[in-house]
TORVOMAR-154390 format. One line per field, with one value per atom (N, C-alpha, C): residue in one letter; z, y, x. Coordinates in steps of 0.1 Angstrom, whole numbers, plus 2048, in hexadecimal, padded with zeros to 3 digits. Each point is the difference from the previous one (the first is absolute). Layout:
type = a, ...
zz = Z, ...
yy = Y, ...
xx = X, ...
This chain:
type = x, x, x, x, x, x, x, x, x, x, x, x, x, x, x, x, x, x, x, x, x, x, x, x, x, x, x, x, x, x, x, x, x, x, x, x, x, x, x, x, x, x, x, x, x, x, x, x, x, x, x, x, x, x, x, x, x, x, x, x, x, x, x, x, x, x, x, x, x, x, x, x, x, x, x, x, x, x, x, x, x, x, x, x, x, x, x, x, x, x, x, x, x, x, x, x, x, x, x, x, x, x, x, x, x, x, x, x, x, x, x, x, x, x, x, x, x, x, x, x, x, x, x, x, x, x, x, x, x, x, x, x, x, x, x, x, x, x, x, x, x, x, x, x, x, x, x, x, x, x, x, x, x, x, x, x, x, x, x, x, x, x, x, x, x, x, x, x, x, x, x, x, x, x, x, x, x, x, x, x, x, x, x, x, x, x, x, x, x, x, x, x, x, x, x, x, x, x, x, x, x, x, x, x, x, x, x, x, x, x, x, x, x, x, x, x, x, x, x, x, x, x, x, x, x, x, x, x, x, x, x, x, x, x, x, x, x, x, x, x, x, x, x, x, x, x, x, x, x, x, x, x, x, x, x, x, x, x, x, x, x, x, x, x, x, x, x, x, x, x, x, x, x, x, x, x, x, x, x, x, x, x, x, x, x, x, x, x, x, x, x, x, x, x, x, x, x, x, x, x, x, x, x, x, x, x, x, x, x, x, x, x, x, x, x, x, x, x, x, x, x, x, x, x, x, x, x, x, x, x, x, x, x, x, x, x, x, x, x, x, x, x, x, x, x, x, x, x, x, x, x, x, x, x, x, x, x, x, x, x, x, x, x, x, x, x, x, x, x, x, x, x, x, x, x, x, x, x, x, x, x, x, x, x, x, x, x, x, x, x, x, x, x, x, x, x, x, x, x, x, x, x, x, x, x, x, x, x, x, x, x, x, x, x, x, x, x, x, x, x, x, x, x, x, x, x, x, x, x, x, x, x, x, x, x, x, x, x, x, x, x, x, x, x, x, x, x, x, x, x, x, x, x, x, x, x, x, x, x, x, x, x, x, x, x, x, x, x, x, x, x, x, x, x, x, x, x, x, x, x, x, x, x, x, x, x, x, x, x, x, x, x, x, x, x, x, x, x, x, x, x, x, x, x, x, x, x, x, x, x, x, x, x, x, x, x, x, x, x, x, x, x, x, x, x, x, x, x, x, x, x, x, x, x, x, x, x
zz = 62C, 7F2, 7FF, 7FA, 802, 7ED, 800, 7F4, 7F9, 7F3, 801, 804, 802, 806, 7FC, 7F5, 7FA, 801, 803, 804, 811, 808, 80C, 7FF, 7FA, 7FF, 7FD, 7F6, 7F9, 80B, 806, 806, 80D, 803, 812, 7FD, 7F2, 800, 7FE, 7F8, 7FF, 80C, 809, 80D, 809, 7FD, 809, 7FC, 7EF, 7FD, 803, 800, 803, 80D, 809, 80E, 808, 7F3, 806, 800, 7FA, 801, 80C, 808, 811, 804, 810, 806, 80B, 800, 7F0, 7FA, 7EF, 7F7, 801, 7FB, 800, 7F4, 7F3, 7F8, 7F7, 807, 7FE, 7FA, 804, 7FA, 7F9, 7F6, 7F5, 809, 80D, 802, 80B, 801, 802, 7F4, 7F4, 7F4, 7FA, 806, 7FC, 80C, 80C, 809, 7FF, 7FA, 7FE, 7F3, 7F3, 7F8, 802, 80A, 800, 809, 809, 807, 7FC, 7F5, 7F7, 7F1, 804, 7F5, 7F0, 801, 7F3, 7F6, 7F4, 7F8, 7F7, 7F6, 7F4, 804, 7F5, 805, 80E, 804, 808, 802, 7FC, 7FC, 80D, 80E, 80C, 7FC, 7FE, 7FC, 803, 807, 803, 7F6, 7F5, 7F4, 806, 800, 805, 80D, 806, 813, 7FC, 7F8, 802, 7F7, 7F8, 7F6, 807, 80E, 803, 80F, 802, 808, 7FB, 7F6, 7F7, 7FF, 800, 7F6, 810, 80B, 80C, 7FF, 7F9, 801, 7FA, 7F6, 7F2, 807, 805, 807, 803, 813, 809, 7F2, 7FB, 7F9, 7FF, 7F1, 802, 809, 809, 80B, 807, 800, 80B, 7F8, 7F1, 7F7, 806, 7F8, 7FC, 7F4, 7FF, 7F6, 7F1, 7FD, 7F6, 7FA, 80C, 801, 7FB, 804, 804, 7F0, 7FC, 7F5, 7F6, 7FE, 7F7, 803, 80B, 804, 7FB, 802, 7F3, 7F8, 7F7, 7F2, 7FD, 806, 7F8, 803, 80E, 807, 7F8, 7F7, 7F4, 7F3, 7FE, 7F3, 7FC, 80F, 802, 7F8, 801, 800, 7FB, 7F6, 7F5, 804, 80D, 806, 7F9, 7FE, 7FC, 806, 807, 80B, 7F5, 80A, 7FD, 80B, 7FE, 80B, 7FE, 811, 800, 80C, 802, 809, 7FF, 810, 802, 80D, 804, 810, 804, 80E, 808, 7FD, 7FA, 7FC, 7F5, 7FE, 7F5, 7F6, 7F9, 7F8, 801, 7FC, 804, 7F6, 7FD, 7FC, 7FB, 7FB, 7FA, 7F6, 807, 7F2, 7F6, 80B, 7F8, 800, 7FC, 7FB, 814, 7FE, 80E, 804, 7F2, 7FD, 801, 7FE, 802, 810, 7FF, 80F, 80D, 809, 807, 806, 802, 802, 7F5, 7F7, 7F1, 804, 804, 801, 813, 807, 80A, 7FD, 7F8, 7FD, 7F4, 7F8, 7FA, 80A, 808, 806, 80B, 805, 808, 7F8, 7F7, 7F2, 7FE, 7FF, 800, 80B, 80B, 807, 807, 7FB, 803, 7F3, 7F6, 7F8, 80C, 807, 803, 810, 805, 80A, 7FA, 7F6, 7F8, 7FE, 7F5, 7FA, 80C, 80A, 80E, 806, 7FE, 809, 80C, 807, 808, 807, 7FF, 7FC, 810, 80B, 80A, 807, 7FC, 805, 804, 7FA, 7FC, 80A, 809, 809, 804, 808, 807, 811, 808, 80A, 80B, 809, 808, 80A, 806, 807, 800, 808, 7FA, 7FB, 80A, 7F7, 7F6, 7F8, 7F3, 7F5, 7F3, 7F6, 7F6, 807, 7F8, 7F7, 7F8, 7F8, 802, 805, 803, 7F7, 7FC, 7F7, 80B, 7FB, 80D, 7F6, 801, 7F6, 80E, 80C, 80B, 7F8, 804, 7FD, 808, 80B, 809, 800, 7F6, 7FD, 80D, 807, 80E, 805, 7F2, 801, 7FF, 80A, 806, 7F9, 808, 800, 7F7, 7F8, 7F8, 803, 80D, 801, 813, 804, 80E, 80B, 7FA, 80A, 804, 7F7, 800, 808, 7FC, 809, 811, 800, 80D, 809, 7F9, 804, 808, 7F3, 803, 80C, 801, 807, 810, 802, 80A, 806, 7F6, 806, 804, 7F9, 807, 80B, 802, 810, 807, 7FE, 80A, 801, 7F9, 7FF, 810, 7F9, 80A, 80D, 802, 80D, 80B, 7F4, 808, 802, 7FB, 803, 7FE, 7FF, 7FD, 7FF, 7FF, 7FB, 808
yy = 6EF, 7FC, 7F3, 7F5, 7F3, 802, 7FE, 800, 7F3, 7FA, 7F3, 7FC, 7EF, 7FA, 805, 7FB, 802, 80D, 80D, 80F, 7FF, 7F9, 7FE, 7F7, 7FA, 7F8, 809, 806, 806, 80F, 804, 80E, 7F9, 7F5, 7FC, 7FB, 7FB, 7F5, 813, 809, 80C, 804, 800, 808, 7F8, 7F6, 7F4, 801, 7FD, 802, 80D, 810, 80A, 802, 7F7, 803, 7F6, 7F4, 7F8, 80C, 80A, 80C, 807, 7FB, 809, 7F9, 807, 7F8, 7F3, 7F5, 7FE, 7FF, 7F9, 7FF, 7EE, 803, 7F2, 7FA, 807, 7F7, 801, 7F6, 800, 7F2, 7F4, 7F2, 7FF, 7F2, 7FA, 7FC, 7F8, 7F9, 80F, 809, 809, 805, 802, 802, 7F4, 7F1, 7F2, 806, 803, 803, 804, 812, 806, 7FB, 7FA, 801, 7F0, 7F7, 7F7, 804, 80A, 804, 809, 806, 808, 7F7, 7F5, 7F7, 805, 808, 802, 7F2, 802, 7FC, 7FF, 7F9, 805, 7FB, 801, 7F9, 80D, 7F4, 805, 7FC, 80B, 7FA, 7FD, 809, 7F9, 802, 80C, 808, 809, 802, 80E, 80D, 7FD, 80A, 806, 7F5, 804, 802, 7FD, 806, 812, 7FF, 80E, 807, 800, 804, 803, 7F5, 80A, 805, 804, 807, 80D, 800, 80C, 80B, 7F2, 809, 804, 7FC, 808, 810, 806, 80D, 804, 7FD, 802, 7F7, 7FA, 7F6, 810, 801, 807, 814, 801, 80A, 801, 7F8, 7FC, 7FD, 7FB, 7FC, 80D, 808, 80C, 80F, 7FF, 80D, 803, 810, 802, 7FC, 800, 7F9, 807, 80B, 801, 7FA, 7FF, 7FC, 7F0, 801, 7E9, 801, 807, 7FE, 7FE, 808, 802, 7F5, 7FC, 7F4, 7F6, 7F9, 7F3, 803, 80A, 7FE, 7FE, 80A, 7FC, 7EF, 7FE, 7EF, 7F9, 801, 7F7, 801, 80C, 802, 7F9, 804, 7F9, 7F4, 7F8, 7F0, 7FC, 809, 7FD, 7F7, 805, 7F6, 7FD, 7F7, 7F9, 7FC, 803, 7FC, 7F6, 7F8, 7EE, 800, 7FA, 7F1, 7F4, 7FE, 7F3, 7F8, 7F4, 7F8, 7F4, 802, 7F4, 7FD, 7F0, 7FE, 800, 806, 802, 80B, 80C, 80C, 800, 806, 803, 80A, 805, 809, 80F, 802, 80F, 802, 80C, 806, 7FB, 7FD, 801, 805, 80D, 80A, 7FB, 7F3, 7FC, 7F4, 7F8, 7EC, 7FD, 7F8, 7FA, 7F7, 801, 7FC, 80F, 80C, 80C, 802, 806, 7FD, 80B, 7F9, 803, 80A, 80B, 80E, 806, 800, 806, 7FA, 7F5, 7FD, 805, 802, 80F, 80B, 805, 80A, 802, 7FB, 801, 7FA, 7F9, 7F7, 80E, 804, 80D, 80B, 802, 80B, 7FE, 7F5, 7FA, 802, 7FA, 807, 810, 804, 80F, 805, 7FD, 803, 800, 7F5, 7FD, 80C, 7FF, 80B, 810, 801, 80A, 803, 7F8, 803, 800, 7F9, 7FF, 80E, 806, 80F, 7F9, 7F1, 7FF, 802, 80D, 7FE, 803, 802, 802, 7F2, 7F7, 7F3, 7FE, 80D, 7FD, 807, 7FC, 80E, 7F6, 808, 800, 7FD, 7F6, 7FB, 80C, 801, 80A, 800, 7F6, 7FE, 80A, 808, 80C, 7FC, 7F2, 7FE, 7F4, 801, 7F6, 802, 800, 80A, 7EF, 7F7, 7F5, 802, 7FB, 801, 7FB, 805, 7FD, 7FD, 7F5, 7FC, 800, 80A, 800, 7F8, 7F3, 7FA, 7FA, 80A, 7FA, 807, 7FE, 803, 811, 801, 810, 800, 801, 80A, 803, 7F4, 803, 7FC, 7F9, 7FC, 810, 7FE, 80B, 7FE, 7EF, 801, 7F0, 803, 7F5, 7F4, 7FB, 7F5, 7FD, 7F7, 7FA, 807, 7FF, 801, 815, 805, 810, 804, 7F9, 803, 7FC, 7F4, 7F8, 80C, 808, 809, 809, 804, 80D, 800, 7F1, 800, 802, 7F5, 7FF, 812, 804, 811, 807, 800, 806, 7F8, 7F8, 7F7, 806, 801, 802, 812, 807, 811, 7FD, 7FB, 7FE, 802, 7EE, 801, 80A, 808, 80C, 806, 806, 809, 80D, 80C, 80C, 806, 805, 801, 80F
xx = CFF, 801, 807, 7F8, 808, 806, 80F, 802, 806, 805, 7FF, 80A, 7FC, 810, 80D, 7FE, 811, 804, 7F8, 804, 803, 7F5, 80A, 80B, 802, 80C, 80F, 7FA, 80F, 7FD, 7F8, 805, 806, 7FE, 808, 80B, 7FF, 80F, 80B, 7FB, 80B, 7FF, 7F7, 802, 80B, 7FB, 808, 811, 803, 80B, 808, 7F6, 807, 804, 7F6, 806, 809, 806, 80E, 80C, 800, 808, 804, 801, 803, 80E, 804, 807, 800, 801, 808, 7F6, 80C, 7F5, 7FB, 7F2, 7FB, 801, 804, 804, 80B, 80A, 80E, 805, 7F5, 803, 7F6, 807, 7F3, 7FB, 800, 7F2, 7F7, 806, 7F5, 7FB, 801, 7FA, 7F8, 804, 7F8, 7F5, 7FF, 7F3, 7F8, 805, 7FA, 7F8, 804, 7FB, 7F7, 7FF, 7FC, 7F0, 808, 7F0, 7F7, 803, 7F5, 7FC, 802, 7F7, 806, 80C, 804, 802, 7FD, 805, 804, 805, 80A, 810, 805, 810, 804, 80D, 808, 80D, 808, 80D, 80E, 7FA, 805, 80E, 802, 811, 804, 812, 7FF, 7FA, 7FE, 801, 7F2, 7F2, 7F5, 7FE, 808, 802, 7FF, 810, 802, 7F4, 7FA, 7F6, 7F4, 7F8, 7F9, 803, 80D, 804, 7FF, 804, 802, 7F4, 7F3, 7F4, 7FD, 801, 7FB, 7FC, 80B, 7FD, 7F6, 804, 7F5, 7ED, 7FE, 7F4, 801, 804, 7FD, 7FB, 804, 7FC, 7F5, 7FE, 7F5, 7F2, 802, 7F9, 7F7, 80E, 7FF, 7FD, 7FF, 802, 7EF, 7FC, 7F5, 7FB, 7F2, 7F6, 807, 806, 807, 80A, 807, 80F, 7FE, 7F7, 7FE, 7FA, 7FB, 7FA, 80D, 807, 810, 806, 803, 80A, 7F9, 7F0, 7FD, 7FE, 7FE, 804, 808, 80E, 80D, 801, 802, 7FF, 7FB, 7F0, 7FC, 809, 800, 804, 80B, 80B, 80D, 802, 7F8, 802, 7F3, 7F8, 7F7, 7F4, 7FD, 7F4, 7F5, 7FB, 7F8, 7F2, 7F9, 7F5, 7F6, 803, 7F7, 7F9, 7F8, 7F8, 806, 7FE, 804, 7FD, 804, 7F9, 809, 804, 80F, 7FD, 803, 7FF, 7F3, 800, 7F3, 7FB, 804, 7F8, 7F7, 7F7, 7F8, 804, 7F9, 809, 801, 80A, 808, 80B, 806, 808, 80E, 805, 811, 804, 806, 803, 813, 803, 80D, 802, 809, 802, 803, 7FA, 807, 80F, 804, 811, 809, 7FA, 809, 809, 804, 80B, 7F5, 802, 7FA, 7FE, 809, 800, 7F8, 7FE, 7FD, 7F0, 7FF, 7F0, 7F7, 80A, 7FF, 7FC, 809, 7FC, 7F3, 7FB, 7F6, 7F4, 7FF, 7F7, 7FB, 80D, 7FB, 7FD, 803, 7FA, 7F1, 802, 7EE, 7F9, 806, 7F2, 802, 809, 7FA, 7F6, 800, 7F8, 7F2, 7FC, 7F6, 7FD, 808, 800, 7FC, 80C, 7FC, 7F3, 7F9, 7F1, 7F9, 7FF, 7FA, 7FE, 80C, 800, 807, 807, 803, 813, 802, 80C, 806, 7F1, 7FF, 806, 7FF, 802, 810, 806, 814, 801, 80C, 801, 810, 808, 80A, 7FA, 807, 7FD, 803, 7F6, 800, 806, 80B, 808, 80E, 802, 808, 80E, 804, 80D, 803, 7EF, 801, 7FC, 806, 7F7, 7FC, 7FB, 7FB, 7F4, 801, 7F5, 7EF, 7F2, 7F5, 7F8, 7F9, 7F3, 7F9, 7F4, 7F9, 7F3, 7FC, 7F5, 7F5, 800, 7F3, 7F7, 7F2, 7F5, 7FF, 806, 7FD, 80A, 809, 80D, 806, 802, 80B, 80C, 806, 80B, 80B, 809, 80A, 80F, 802, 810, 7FF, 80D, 805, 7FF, 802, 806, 7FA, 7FC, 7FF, 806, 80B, 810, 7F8, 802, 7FD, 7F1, 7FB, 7F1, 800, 809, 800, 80E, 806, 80D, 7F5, 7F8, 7F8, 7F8, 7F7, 7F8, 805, 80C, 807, 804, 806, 804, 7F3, 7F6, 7F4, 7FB, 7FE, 800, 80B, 80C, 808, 800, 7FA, 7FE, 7F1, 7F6, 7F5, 800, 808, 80B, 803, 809, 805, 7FA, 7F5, 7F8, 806, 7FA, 802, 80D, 809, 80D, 804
């Protein structure tokens, strides 16, 4: 299921933001929140403050919920999420993209447009039936968040590092041979 940009955009930038949450954590400075928010082509103000460091440190939990609920659950959490902050869904068309979605001003603070941007594209997962795509990384000792958006649904583990762990221990299980 190819879904649109701006829905892969806002479900990797939440997966990405829920899984700076480990040890350590990866987002602890503004210029790791200038990175992050500079390599998911976000835009809209950015106020580059502890206030908004700590803010979407905060929504981590609340992201990862979401992310990981069932199709009921997920359904409850964006509505209230819209309702919250009186979303608005526009078209629009900024930069190099074509047009897509903005359910809020692109002057609202940046956490608040996280969370609605990922509200939005679960809607789209939702109606899809794809809610198979969400999963928790299969790595036993990582509970990172998975967008699985391949075409043969074979994305496993969260992150390079987890797959390259995995892969390595079953090479070295091979190795040994029978136990």
């Amino acid at each position: 299921m190819a879904f649109a940009h701006d829905t892969n955009v806002a479900l990797q930038a939440a997966a990405m933001l829920v899984n700076t949450e480990s040890d350590p954590d990866r987002l602890s400075t503004l210029d790791e929140v200038r990175s992050w928010f500079t390599e998911l082509d976000y835009s809209g103000r950015l106020d580059g403050d502890d206030a908004e460091l700590g803010a979407l440190r905060a929504l981590r939990p609340v992201l990862r919920e979401l992310l990981t609920a069932e199709q009921d659950r997920a359904v409850e959490l964006v509505n209230a999420m819209l309702a919250d902050v009186r979303a608005v869904p526009q078209l629009v068309r900024h930069d190099r993209f074509g047009w897509h979605v903005h359910a809020i001003a692109a002057d609202e603070p940046l956490p608040t447009r996280v969370v609605v941007e990922t509200a939005m594209a679960m809607i789209d997962v939702i109606r899809a039936e794809e809610m198979s795509r969400l999963s928790t990384c299969a790595d036993d000792g990582c509970c990172g968040v998975v967008v699985d958006l391949s075409r043969n649904r074979s994305r496993r583990f969260c992150s390079t590092a987890c797959g390259n762990r995995n892969a390595a221990a079953a090479y070295r299980r091979r190795l040994a041979g029978p136990a």
